[in-house]
Predicted model as a PDB file, atoms N, CA, C, CB and O in Angstrom, pLDDT in the B-factor column:
MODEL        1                                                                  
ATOM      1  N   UNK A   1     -15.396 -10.819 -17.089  1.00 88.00           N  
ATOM      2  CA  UNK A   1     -16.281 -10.965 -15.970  1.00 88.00           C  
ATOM      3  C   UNK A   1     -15.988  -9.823 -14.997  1.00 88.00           C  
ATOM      4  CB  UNK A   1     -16.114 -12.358 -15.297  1.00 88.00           C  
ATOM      5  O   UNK A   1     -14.828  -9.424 -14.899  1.00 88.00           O  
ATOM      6  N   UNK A   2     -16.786  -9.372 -14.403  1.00 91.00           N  
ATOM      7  CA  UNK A   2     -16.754  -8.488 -13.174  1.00 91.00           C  
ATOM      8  C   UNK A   2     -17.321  -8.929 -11.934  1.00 91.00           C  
ATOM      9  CB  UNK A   2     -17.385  -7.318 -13.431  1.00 91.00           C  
ATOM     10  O   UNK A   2     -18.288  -9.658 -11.715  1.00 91.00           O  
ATOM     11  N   UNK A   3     -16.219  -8.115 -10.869  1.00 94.00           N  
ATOM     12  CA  UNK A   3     -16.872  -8.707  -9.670  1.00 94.00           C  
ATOM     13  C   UNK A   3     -16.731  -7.919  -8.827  1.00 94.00           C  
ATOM     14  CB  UNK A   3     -16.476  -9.888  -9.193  1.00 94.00           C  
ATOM     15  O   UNK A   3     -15.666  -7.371  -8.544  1.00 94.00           O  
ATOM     16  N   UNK A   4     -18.075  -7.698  -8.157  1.00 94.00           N  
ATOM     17  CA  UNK A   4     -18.149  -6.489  -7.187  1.00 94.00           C  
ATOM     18  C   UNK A   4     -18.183  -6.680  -5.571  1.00 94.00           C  
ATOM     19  CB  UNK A   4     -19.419  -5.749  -7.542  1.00 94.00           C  
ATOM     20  O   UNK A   4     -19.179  -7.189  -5.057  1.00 94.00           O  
ATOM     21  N   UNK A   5     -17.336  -6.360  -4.967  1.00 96.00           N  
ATOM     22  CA  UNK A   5     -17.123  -6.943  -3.285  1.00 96.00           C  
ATOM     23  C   UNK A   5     -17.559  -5.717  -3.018  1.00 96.00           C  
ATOM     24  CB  UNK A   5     -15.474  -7.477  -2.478  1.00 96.00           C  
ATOM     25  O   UNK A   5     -17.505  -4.668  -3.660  1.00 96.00           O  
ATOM     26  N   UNK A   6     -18.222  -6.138  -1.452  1.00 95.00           N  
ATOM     27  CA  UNK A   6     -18.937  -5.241  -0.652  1.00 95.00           C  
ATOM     28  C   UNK A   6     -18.468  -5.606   0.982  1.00 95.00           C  
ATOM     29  CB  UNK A   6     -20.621  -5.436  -0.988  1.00 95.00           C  
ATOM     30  O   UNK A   6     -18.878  -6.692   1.390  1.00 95.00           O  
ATOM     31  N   UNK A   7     -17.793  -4.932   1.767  1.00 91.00           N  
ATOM     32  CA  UNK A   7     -17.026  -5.327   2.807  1.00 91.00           C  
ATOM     33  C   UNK A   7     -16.231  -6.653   2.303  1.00 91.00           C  
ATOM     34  CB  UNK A   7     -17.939  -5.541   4.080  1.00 91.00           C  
ATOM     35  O   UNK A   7     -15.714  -6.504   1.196  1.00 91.00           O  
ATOM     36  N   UNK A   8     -16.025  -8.018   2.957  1.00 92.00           N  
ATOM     37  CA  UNK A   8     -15.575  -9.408   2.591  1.00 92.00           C  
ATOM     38  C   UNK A   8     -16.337  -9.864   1.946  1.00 92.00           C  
ATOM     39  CB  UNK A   8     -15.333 -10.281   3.469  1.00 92.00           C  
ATOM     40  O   UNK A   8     -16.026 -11.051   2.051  1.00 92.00           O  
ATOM     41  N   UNK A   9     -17.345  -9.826   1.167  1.00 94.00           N  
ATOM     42  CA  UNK A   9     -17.976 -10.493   0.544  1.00 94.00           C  
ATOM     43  C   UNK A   9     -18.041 -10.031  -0.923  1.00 94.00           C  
ATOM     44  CB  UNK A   9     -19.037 -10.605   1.177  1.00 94.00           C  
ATOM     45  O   UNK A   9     -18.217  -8.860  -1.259  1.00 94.00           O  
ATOM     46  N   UNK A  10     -17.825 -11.426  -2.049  1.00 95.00           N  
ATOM     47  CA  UNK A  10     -17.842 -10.982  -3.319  1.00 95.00           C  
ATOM     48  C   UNK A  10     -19.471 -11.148  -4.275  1.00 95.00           C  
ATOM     49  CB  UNK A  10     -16.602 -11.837  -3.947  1.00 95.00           C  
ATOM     50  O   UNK A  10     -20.312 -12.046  -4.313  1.00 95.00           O  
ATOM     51  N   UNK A  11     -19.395 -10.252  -4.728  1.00 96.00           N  
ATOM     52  CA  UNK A  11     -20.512 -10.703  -5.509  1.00 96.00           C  
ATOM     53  C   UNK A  11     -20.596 -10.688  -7.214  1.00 96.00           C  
ATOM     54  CB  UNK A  11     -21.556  -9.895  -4.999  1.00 96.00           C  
ATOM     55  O   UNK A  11     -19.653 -10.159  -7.801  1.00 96.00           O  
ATOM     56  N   UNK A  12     -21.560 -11.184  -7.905  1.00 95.00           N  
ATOM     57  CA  UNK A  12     -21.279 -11.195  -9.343  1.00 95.00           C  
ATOM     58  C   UNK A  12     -22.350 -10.727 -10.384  1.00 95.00           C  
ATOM     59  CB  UNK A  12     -20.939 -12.522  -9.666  1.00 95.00           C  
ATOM     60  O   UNK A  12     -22.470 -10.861 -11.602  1.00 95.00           O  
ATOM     61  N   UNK A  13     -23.281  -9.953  -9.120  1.00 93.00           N  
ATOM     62  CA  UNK A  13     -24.586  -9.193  -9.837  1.00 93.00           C  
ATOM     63  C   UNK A  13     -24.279  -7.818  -9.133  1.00 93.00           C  
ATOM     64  CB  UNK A  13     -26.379  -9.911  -9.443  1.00 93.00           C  
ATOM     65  O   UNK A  13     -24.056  -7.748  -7.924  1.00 93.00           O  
ATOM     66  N   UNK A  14     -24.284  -6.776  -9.940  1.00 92.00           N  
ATOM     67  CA  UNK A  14     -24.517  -5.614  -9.428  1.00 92.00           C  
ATOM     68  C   UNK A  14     -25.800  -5.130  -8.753  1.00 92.00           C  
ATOM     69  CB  UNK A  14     -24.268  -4.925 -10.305  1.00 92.00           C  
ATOM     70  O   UNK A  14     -25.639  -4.319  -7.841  1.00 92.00           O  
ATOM     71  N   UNK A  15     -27.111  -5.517  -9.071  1.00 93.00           N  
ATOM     72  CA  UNK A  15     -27.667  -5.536  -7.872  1.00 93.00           C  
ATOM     73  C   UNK A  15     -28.127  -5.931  -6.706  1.00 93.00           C  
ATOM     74  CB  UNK A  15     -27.996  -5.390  -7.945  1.00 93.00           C  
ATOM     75  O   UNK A  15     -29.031  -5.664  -5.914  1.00 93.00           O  
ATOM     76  N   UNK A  16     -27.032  -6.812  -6.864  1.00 95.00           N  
ATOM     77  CA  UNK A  16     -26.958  -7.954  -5.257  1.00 95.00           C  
ATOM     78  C   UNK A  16     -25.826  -7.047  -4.247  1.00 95.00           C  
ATOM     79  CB  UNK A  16     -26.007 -10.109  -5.682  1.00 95.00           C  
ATOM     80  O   UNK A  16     -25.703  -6.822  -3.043  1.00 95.00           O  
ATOM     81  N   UNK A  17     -25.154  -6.714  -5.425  1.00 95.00           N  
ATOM     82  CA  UNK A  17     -23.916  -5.706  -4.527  1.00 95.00           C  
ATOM     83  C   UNK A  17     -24.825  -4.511  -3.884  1.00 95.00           C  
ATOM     84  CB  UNK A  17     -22.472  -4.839  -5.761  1.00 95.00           C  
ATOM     85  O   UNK A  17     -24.756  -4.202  -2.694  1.00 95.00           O  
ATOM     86  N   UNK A  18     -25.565  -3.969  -4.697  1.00 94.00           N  
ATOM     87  CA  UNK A  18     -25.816  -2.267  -4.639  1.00 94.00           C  
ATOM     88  C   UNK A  18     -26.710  -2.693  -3.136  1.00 94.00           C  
ATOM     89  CB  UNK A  18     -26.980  -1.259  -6.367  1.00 94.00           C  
ATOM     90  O   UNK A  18     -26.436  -2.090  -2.099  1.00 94.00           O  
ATOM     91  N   UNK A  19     -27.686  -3.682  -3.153  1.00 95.00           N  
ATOM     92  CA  UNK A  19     -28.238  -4.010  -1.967  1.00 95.00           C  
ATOM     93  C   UNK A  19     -28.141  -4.307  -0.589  1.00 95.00           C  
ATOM     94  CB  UNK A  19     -28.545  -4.548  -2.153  1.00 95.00           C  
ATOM     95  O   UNK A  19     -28.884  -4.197   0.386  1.00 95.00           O  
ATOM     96  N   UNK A  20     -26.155  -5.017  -0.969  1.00 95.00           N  
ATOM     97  CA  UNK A  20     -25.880  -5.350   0.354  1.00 95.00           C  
ATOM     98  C   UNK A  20     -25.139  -3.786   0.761  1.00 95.00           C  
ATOM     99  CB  UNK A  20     -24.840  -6.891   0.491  1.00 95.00           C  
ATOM    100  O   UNK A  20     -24.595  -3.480   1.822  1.00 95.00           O  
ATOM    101  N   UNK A  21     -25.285  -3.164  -0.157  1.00 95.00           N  
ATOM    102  CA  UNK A  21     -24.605  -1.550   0.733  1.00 95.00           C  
ATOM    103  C   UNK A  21     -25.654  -1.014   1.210  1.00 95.00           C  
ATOM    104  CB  UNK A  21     -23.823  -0.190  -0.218  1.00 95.00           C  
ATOM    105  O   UNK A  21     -25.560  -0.442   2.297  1.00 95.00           O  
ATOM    106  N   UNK A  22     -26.838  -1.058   0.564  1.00 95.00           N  
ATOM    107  CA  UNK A  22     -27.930  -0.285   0.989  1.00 95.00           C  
ATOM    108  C   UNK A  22     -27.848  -0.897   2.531  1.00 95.00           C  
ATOM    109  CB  UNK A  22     -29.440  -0.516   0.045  1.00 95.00           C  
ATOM    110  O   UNK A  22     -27.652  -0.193   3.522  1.00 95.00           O  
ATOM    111  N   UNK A  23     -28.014  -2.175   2.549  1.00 95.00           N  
ATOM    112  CA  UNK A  23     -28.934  -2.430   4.015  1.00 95.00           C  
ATOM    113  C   UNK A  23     -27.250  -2.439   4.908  1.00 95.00           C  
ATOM    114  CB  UNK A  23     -30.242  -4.489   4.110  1.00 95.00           C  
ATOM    115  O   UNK A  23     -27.421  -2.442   6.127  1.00 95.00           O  
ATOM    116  N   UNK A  24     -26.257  -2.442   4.631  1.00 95.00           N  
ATOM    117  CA  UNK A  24     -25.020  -2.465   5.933  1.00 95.00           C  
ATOM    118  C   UNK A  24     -24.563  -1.240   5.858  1.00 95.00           C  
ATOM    119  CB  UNK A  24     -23.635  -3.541   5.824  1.00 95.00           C  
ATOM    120  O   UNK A  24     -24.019  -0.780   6.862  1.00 95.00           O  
ATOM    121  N   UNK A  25     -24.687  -0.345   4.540  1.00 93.00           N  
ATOM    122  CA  UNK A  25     -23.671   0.636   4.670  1.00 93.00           C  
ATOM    123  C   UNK A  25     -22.722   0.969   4.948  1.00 93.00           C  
ATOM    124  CB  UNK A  25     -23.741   1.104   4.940  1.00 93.00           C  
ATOM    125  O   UNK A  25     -22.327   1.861   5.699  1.00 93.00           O  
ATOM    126  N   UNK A  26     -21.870  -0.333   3.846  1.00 95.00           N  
ATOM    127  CA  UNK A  26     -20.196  -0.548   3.697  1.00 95.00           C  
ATOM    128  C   UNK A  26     -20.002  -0.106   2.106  1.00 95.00           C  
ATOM    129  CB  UNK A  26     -19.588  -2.445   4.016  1.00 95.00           C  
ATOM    130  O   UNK A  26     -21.013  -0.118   1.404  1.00 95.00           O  
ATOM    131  N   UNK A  27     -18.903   0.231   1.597  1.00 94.00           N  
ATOM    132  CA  UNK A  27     -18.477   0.604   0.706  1.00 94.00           C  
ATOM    133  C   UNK A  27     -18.397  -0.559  -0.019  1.00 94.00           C  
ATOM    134  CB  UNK A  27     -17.517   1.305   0.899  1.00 94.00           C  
ATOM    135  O   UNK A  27     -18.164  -1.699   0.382  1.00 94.00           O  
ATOM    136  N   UNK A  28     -18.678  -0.038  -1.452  1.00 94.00           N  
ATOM    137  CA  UNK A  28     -17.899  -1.325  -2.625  1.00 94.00           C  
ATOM    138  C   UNK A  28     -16.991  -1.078  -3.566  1.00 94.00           C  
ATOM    139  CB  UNK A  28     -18.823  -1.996  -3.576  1.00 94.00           C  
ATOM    140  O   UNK A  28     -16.661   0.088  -3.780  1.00 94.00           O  
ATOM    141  N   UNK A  29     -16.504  -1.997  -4.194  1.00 94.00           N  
ATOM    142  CA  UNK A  29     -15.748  -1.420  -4.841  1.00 94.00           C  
ATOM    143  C   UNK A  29     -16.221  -2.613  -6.518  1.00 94.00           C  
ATOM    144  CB  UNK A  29     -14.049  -1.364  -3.934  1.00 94.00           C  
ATOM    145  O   UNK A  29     -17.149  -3.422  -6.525  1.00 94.00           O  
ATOM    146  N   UNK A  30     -15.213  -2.326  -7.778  1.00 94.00           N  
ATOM    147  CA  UNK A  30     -15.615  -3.598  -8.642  1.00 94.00           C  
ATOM    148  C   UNK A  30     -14.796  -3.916  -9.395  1.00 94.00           C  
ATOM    149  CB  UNK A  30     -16.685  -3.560  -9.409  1.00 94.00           C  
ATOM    150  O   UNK A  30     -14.305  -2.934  -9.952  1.00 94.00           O  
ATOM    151  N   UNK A  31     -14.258  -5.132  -9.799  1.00 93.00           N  
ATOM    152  CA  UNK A  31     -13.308  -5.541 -10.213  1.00 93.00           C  
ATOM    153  C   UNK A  31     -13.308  -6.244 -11.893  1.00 93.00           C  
ATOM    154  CB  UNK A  31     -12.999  -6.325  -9.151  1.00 93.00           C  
ATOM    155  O   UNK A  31     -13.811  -7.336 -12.157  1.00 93.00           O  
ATOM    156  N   UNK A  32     -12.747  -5.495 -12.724  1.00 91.00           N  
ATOM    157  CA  UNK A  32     -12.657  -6.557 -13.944  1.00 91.00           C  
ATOM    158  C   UNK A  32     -11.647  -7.416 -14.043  1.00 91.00           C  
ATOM    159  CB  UNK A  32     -12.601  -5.982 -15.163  1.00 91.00           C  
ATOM    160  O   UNK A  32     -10.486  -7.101 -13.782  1.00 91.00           O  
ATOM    161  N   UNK A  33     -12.047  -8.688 -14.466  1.00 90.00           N  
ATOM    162  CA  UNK A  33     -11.217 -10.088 -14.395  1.00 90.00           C  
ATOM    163  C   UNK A  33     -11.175 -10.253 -15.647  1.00 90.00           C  
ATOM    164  CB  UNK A  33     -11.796 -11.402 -13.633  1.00 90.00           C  
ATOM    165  O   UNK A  33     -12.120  -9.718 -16.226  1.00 90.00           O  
ATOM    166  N   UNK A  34     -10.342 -10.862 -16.390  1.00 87.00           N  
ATOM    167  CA  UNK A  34      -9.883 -11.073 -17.930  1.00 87.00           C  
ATOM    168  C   UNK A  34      -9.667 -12.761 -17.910  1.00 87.00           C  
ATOM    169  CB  UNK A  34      -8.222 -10.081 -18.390  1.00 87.00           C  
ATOM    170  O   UNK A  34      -9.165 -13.512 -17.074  1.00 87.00           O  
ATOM    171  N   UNK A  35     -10.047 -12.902 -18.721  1.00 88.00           N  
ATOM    172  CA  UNK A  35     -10.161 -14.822 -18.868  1.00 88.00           C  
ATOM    173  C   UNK A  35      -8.565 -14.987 -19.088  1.00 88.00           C  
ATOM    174  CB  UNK A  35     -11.320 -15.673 -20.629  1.00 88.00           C  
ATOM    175  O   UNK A  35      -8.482 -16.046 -19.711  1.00 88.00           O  
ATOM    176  N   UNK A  36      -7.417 -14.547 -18.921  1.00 89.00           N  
ATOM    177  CA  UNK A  36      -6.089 -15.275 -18.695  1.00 89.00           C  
ATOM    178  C   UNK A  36      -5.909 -14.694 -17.278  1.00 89.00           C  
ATOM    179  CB  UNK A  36      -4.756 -14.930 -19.858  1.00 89.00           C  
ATOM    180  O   UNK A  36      -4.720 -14.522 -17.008  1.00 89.00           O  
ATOM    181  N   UNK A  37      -6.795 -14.335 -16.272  1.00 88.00           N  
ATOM    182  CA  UNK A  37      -6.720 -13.907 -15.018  1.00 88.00           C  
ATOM    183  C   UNK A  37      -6.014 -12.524 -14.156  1.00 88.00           C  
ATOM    184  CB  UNK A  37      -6.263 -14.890 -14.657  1.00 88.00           C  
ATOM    185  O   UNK A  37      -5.806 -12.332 -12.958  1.00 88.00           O  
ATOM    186  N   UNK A  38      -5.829 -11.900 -15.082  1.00 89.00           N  
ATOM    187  CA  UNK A  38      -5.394 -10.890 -15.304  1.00 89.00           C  
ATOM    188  C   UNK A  38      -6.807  -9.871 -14.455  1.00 89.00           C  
ATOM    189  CB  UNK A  38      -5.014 -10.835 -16.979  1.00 89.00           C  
ATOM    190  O   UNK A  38      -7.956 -10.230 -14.716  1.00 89.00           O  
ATOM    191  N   UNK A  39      -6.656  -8.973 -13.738  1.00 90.00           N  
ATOM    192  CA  UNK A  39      -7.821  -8.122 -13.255  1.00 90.00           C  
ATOM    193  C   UNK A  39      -6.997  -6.744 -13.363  1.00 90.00           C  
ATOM    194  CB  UNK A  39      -8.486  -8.542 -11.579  1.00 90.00           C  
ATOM    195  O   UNK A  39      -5.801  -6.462 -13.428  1.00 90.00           O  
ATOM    196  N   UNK A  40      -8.460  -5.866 -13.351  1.00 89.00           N  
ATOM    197  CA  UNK A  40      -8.155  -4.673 -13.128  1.00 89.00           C  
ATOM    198  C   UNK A  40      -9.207  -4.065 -12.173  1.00 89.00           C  
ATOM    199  CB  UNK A  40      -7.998  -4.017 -14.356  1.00 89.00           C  
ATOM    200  O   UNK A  40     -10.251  -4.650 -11.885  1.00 89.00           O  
ATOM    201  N   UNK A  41      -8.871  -2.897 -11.721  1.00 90.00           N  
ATOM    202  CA  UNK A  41      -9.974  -2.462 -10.455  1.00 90.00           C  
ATOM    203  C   UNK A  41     -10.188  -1.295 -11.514  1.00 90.00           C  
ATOM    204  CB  UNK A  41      -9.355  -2.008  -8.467  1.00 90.00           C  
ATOM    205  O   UNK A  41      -9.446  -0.729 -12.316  1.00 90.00           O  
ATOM    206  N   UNK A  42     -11.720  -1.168 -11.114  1.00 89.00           N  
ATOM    207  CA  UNK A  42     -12.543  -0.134 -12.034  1.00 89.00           C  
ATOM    208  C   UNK A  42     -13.486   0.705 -11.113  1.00 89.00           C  
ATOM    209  CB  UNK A  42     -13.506  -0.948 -13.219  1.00 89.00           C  
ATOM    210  O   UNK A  42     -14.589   1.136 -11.448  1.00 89.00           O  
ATOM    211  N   UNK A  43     -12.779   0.896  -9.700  1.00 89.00           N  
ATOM    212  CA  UNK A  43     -13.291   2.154  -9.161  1.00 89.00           C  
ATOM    213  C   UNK A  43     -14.711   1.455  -7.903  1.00 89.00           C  
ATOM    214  CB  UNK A  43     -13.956   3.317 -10.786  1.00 89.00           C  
ATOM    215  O   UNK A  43     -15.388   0.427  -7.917  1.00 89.00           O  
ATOM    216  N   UNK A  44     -14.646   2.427  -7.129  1.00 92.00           N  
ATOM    217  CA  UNK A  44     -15.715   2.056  -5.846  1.00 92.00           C  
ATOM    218  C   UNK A  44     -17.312   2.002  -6.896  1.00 92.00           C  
ATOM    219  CB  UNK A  44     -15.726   3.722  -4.239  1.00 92.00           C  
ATOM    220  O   UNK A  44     -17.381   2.509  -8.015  1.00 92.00           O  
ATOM    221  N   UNK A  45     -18.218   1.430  -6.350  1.00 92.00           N  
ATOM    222  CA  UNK A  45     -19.792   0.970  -6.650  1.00 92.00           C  
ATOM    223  C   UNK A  45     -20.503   2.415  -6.486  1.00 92.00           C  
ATOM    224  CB  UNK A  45     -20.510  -0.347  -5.392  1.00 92.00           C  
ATOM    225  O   UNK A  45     -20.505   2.871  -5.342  1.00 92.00           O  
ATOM    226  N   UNK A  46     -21.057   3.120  -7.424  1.00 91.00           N  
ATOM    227  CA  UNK A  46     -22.585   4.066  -6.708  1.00 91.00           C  
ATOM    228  C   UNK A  46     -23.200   3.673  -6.437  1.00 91.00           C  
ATOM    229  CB  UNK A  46     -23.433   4.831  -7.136  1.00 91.00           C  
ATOM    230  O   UNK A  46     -23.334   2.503  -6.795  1.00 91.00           O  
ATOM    231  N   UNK A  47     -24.089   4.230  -5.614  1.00 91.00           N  
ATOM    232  CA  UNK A  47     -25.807   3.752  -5.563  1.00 91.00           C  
ATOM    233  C   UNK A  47     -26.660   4.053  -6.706  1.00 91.00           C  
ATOM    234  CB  UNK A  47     -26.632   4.488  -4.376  1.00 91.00           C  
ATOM    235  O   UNK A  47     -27.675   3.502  -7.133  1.00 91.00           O  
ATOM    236  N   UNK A  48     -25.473   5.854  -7.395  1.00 88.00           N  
ATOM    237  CA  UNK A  48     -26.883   6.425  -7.636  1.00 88.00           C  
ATOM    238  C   UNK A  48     -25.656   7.075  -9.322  1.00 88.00           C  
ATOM    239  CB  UNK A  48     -27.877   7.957  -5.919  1.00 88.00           C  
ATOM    240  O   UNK A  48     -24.557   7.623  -9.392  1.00 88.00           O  
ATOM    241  N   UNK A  49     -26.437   6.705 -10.113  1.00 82.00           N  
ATOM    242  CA  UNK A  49     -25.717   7.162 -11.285  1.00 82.00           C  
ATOM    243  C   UNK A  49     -24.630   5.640 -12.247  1.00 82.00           C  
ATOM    244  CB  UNK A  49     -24.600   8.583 -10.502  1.00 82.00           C  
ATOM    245  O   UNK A  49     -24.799   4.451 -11.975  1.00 82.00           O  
ATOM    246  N   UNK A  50     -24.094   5.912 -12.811  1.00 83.00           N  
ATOM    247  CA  UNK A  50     -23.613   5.432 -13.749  1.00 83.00           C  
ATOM    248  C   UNK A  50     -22.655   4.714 -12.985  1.00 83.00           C  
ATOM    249  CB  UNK A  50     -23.252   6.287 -14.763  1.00 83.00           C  
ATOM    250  O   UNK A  50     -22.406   5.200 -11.881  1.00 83.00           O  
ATOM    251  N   UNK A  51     -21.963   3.511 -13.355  1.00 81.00           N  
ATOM    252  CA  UNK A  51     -21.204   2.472 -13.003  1.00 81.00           C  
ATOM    253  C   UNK A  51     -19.851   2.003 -14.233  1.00 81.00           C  
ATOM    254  CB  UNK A  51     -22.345   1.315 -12.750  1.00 81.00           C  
ATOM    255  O   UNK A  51     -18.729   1.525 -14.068  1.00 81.00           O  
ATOM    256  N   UNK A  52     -20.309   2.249 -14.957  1.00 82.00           N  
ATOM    257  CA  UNK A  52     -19.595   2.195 -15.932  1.00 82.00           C  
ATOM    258  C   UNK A  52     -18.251   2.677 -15.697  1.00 82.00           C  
ATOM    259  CB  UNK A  52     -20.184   2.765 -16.856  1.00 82.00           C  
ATOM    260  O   UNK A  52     -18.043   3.420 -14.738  1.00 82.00           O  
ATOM    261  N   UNK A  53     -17.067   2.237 -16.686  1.00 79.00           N  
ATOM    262  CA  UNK A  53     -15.670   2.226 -16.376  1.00 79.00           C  
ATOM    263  C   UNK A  53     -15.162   2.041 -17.441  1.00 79.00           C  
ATOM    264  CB  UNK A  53     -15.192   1.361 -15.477  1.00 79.00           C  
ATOM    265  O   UNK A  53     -15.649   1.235 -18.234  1.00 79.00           O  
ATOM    266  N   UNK A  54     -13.921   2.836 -17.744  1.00 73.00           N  
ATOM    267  CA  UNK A  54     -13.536   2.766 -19.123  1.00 73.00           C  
ATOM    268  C   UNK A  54     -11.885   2.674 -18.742  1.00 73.00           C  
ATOM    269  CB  UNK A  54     -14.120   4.188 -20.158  1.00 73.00           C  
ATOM    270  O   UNK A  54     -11.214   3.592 -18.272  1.00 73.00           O  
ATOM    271  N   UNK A  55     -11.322   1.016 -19.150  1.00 74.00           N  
ATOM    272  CA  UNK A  55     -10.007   0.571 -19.288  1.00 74.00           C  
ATOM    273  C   UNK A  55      -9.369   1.117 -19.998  1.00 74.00           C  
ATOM    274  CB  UNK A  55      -9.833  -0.470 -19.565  1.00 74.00           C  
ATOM    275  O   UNK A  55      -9.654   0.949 -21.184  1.00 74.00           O  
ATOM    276  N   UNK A  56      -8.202   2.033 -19.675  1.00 70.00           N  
ATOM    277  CA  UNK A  56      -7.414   2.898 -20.785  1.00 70.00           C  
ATOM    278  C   UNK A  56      -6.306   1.779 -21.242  1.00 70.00           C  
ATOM    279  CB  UNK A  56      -6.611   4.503 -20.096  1.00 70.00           C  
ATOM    280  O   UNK A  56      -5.470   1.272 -20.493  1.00 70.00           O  
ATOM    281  N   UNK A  57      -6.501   1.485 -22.746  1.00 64.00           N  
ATOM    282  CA  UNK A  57      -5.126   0.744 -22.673  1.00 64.00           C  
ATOM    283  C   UNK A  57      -5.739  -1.261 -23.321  1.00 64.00           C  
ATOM    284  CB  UNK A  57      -4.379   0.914 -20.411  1.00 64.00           C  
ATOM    285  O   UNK A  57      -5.135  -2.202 -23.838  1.00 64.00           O  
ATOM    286  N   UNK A  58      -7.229  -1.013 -22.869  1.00 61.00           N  
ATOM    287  CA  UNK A  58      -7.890  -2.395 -22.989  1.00 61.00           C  
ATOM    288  C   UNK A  58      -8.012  -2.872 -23.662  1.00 61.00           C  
ATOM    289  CB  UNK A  58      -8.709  -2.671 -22.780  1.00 61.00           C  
ATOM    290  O   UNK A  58      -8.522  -2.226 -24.577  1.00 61.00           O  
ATOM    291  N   UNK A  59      -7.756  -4.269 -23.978  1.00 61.00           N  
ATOM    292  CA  UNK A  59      -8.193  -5.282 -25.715  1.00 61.00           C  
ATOM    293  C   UNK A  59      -9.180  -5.035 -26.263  1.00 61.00           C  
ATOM    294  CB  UNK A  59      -8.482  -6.851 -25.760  1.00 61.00           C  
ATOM    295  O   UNK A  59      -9.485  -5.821 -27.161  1.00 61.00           O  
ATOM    296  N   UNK A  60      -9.917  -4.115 -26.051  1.00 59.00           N  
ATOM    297  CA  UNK A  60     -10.893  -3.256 -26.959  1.00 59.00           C  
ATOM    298  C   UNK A  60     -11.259  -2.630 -26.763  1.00 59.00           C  
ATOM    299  CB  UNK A  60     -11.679  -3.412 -27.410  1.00 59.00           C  
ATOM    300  O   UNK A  60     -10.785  -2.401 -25.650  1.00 59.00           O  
ATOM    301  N   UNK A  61     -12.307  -1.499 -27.066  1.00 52.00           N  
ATOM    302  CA  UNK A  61     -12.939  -0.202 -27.147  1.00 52.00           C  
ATOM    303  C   UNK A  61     -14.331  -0.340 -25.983  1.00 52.00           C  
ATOM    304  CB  UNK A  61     -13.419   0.116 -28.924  1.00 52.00           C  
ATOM    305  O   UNK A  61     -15.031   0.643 -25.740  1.00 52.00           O  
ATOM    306  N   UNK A  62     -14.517  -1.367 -25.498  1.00 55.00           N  
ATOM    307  CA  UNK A  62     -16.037  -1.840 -24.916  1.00 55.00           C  
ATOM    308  C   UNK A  62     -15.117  -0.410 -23.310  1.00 55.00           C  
ATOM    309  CB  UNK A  62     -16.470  -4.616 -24.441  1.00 55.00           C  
ATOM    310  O   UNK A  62     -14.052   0.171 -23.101  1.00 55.00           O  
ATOM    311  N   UNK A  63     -16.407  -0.560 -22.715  1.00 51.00           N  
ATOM    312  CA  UNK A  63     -16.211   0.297 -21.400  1.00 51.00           C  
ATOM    313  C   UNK A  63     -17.495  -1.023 -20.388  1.00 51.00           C  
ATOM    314  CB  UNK A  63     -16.924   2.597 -21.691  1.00 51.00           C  
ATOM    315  O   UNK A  63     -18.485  -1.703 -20.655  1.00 51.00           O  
ATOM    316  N   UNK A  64     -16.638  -0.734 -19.231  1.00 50.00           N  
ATOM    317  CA  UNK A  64     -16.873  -2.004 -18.593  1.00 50.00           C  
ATOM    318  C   UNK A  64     -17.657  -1.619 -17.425  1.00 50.00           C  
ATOM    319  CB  UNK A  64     -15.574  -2.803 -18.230  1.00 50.00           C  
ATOM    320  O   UNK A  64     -18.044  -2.476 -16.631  1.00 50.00           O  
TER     321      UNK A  64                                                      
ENDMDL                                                                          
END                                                                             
């Protein structure tokens, strides 16, 4: 699962996130969570370009 916070607030759709930056113009950032709770941070949100994130090291080959 991923989860993308935007100032204090979390969110769990990327374009619910990308929106609340548009209209406050606070930074985001996004988080991968691993079902034994384990997370990793995968870098601040764009507006504009690719989002994607690649776990070096991760239980598989997927890019997140």
């Amino acid at each position: 699962m991923t989860v993308y916070y935007v100032g204090n607030e979390e969110y769990f759709s990327l374009t619910k996130a990308k929106a609340e930056m548009r209209r406050t113009g606070l930074p985001g950032s996004k988080v991968k969570v691993w079902a034994n709770g384990e997370w990793e941070n995968c870098g601040e949100i764009k507006l504009r370009g690719s989002n994607r994130c690649h776990i070096v090291g991760a239980r598989n080959s997927n890019t997140y």
